[in-house]
C-alpha positions as CSV (number, residue, x, y, z in Angstrom):
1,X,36.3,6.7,182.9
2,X,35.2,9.8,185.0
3,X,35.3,11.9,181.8
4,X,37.2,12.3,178.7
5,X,38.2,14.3,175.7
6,X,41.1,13.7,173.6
7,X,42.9,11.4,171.1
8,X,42.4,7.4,171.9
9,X,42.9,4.7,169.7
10,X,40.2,1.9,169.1
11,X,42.2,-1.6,168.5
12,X,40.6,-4.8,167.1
13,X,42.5,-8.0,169.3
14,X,42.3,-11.7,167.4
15,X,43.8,-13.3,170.5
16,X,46.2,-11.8,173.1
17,X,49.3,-11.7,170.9
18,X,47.6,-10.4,167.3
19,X,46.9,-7.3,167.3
20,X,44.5,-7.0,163.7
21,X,43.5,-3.3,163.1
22,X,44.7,0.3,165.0
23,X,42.4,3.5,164.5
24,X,43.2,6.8,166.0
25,X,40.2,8.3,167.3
26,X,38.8,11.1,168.8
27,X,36.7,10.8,172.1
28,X,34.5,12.6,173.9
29,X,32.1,11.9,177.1
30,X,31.5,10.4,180.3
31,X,29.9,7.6,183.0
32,X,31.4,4.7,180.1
33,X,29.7,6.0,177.2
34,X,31.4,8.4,174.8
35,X,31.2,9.8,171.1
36,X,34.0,9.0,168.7
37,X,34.9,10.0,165.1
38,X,37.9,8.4,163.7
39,X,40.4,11.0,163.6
40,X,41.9,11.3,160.0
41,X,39.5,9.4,157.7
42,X,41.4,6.6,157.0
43,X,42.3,5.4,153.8
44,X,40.2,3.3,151.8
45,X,41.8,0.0,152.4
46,X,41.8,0.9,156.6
47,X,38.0,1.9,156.1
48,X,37.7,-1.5,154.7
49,X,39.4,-3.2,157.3
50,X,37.1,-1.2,160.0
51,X,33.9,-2.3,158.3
52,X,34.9,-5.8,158.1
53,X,35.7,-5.6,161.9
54,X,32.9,-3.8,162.9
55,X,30.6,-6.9,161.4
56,X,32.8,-9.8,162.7
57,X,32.6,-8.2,166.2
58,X,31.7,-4.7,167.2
59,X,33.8,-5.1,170.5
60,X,36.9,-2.9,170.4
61,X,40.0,-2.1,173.0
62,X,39.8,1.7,173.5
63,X,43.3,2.6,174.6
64,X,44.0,5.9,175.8
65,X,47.1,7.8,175.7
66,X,48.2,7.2,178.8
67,X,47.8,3.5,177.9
68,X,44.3,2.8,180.2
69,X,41.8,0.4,178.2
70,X,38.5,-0.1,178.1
71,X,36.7,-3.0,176.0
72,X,33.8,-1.3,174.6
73,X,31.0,-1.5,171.8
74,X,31.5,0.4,169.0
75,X,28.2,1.7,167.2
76,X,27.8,3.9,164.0
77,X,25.5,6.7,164.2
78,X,23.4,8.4,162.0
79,X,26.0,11.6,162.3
80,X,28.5,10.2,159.1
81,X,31.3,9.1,160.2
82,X,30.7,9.4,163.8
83,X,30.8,6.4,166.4
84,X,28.6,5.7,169.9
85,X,31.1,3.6,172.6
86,X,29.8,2.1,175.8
87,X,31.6,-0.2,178.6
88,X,31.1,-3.9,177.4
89,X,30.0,-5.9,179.6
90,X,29.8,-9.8,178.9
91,X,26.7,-12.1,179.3
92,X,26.7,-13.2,182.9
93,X,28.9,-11.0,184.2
94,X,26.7,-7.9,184.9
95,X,26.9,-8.5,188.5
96,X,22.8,-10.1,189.0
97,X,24.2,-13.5,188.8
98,X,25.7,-15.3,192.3
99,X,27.9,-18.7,192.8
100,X,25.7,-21.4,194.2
101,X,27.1,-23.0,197.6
């Protein structure tokens, strides 16, 4: 992600097939990190659903528009209602680590 601005949706994946919460967001930045504030505040039961995700796992599926994704982590700031992404990257595969031979 060069650089972005526009309408993305964060997704919340149980496995490859379920598929367990959808929020329209709105994104903004560059170099894999970005701001994000969900677009319509969602209704309570969604906002429930979000906050129960965000503390099982804060990893999300950002999918843009043009149906690119991203996994990223999703962190609440102190702005109300506004949200911090970066690129996840999982333990061990940052690159420092090389195959024995």
């Amino acid at each position: 992600m060069e650089s972005y601005q526009g309408l993305a949706t964060l997704e919340w994946w149980a496995n490859r097939s379920t598929c367990l919460g959808r929020f329209d967001i709105r994104a903004t930045g560059s170099d894999w990190t970005c701001h994000a504030k969900l677009d319509v505040p969602p209704p309570e039961n969604n906002r429930e659903v979000f906050d129960f995700l965000m503390e099982l796992d804060p990893v999300f599926v950002l999918r843009f528009y043009e149906e690119s994704t991203l996994l990223v982590n999703v962190v609440r700031t102190a702005e109300s209602g506004r949200l911090a992404l970066t690129a996840y990257e999982p333990a061990g595969l940052a690159g420092s680590e090389q195959v024995p031979r």
